[in-house]
C-alpha positions, 0 to 999 in steps of 0.5 A, a space after each residue: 516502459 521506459 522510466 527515469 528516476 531522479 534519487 538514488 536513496 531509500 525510495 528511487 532505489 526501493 522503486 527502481 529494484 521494483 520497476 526492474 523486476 518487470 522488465 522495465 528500462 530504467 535509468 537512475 539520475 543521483 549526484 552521487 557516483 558510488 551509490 549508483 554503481 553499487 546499484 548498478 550492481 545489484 539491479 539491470 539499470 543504467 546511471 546517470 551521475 549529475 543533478 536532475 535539474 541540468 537539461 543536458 543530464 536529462 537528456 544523457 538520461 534519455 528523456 526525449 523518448 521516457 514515459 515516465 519520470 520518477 522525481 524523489 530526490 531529497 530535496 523538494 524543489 529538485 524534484 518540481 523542477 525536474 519536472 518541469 524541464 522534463 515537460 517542457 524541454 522533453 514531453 515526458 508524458 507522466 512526471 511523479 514528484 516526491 514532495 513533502 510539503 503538505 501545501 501541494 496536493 493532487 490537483 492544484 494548481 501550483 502542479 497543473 503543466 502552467 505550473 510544475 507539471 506534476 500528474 502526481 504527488 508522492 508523500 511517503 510520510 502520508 502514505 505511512 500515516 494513512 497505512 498506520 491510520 487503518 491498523 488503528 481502525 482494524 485493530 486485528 488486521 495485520 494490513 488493510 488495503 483499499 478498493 473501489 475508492 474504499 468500498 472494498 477491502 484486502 486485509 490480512 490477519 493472523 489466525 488465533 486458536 479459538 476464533 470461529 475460522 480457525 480450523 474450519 475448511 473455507 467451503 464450510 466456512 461459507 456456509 458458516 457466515 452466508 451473510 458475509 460476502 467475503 473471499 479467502 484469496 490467500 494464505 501463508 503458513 508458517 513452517 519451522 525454521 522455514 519462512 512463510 510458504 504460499 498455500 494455495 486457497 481452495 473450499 477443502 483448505 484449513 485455516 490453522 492457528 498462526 496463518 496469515 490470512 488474506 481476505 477480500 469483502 466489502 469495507 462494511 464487513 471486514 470488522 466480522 471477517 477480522 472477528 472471526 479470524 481473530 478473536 474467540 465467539 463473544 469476546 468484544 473488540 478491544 479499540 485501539 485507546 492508548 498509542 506510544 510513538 517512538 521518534 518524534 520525526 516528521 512521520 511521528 508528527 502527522 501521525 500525532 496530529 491526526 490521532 488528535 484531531 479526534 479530542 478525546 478518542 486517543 491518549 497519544 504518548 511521542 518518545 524524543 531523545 533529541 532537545 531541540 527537536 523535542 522544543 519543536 515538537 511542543 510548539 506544535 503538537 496539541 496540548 492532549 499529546 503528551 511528548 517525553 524527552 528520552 529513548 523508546 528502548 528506555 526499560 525504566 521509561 517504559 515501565 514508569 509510562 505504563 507500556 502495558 496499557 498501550 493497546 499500540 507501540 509504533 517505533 517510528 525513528 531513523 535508525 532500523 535498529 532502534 525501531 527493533 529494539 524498541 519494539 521486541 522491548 516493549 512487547 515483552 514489558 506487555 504492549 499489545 501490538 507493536 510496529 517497527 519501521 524497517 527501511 532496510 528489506 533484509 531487516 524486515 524479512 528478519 524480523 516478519 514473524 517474530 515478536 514484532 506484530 508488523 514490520 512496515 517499509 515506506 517503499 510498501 506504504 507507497 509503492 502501489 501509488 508509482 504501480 498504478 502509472 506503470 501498470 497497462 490497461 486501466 488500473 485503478 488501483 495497485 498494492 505490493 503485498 508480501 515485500 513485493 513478491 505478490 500484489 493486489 490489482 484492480 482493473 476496470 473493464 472496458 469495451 464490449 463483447 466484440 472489443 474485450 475478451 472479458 465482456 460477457 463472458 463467464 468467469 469461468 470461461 476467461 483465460 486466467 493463469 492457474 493461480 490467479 483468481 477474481 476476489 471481488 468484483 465493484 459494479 454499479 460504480 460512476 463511470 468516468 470515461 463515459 460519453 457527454 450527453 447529446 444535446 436535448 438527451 435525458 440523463 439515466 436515472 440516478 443508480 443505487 449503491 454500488 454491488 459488491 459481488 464475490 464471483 462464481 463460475 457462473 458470475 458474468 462481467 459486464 463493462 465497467 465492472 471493478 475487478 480485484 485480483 490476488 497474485 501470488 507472483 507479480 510474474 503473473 501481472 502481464 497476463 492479466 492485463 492484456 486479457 483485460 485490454 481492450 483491442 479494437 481488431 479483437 472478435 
């Protein structure tokens, strides 16, 4: 595919070094030439030096014949701009555009092709407090990643010694919860002075204290499927209550302002250095945030707000570095959990696994949202796992026996790589590419709840199922979308 990316900062490049590990072609747009050629250097692209909203700058780029134009400069109106021009004067077939005002969203107007002609909006702020508003729910999930419009789920949780899972072999572990439909898909095992390693999942592998877990079930289920991974028989959930944020930013805000909309539920504490910005802040946020004028790595601070009571210490600033110190500081004064958030990939593989319980980068937040415009075949959903090394996909099955290699078939007669597996599969879900009634034609009645199935050997799929894969290799992607596309010469 060949894709144009405007903005050559933390999210173009975090995109672009993506995008180009699939064998993309991809061309980078910034005004600035030096950062272009130190990306040039690092990654397979070509740069562009120019302003993205110049006609003659997008066509030197290539758009009369790009599929997709990625838009996340700096600055709003670059990127609404930018696509426009591409639509009008180029035909770009799908136009993203980073925008952080909160006045434009998915289907209005403002961005239908009368107006900006944006197919889609990218707001790495929401992600991050959508991303952080599921640890909030999941207390004990490391990450919740969700399917099938939210009614399946991919989490991941560090086994605890003493948690009913823990030590026990998967297939006996079935046996165990009959009643919790669930998959074990993965699991990363720490080694000494080794990083994580990959552990392939089968009905003989143990689950052993201080494994990364990743599981895929059903929404309702993924409270038991965290129990039992995490916590010890009969001990009840601690909900999260008290949250401290670090950095009174733009992310900080929402995130505050969500975490209030519930009155009562949370005692919510933002952690400013900056005067001004704390003015700001008070005239904005609800009398029940409590905003305080000093730095998140203020041990006297700290101490004098009761960190050890805060069930969740989010360091939410600028500067990496910051957020590290932070949080390594509030989890030795007694926080119970603590996120940092990392811009830099190589800080955030530093410190995965240490003291710090999550380290978060926006591109993660939101990378499976570009993911899901460059996947072929019809992908509903995509989520960068593991700092990009591995994903979560999935598909929709389309066609019939004679057009689909997958329709009606036996799962295990398809031609799967090895090391993927089906986790999960949504049936009964609204299809929404099926015909329009004929005229005077009676409407099928009305189905039930959707079926949340974890396939066997045996499990046959049927068109319109949602198919849910763990990749350990995103390599492996290609092969998994052209066995799911539909061919009309197939039979």
């Amino acid at each position: 595919m060949k894709i144009i990316i405007l903005g050559a900062g933390r999210i173009g490049q975090s995109a672009a070094e993506s995008l180009v590990s699939e064998q993309n072609d991809i061309t980078v747009i910034d005004t600035d030439g030096k950062r272009l050629r130190e990306l040039q250097e690092r990654l397979d692209l070509r740069g562009v030096v120019g302003n993205g909203i110049d006609p003659q700058v997008l066509a030197e780029a290539g758009a009369r014949d790009t599929d997709l134009l990625i838009a996340c400069a700096a600055q709003d109106e670059t990127n609404l701009v930018c696509c426009k021009l591409a639509q009008m004067l180029f035909g770009v077939p799908t136009r993203i555009a980073r925008v952080r005002a909160q006045a434009y969203e998915d289907g209005s107007e403002l961005l239908s092709k009368e107006g900006f002609a944006v197919d889609h909006i990218l707001c790495p702020e929401n992600s991050l407090m959508r991303y952080i508003g599921k640890l909030v729910e999941f207390p004990e999930a490391l990450q919740v990643r969700e399917f099938a419009g939210g009614r399946a789920c991919l989490v991941s949780s560090r086994a605890r010694a003493g948690a009913p899972a823990v030590g026990q072999a998967i297939a006996d572990l079935r046996q165990r919860m009959p009643e919790v439909a669930m998959r074990i898909v993965a699991i990363y095992r720490r080694f000494a002075d080794e990083p994580d390693r990959f552990v392939p999942c089968d009905g003989s592998t143990h689950i052993e204290p201080g494994d990364e877990v990743f599981v895929l079930a059903g929404r309702q289920r993924i409270a038991q499927v965290l129990a039992a991974l995490h916590r010890p028989q009969g001990q009840p959930v601690r909900p999260v209550r008290r949250v401290m944020i670090a950095g009174g930013g733009e992310v900080s805000e929402r995130l505050a302002l969500e975490l209030a909309q519930e009155a009562g539920r949370f005692h919510v504490k933002v952690v400013e250095e900056d005067a001004e910005r704390c003015i700001a802040l008070a005239s904005r946020l609800p009398e029940g945030v409590l905003l305080l004028q000093g730095s998140g790595s203020d041990e006297d601070l700290l101490i004098e707000e009761g960190i050890e009571e805060v069930d969740l210490f989010v360091a939410l600033s600028d500067d990496d570095e910051d957020n590290i110190m932070a949080c390594l500081l509030a989890k030795r004064l007694g926080a119970r959990r603590v996120l940092a958030l990392i811009n830099r990939h190589a800080y955030a593989d530093l410190v995965h696994g240490t003291h710090i319980d999550i380290a978060l980068t926006p591109a993660q937040a939101m990378l499976g949202e570009l993911l899901a415009y460059v996947r072929r075949g019809d992908v509903q959903a995509v989520h960068s796992l593991r700092r990009g090394v591995a994903e979560a996909l999935e598909i929709v099955v389309r066609g019939d026996r004679k057009s689909s290699r997958v329709v009606g078939r036996r799962v295990q007669d398809l031609a799967l790589p090895p090391a993927v597996h089906i986790g999960l599969i949504v049936r009964g879900l609204p299809d929404p590419d099926a015909p329009p009634l004929a005229e005077g034609e009676i409407a099928p009645p009305t189905p039930g709840e959707p079926e949340i199935i974890i396939p066997r050997s045996h499990t046959v799929l049927q068109s319109n199922d949602h198919v849910v894969f763990f990749l350990p290799n995103k390599r492996l992607v290609r092969e998994v979308e052209q066995l799911f596309r539909v061919s009309a010469t197939f039979f």
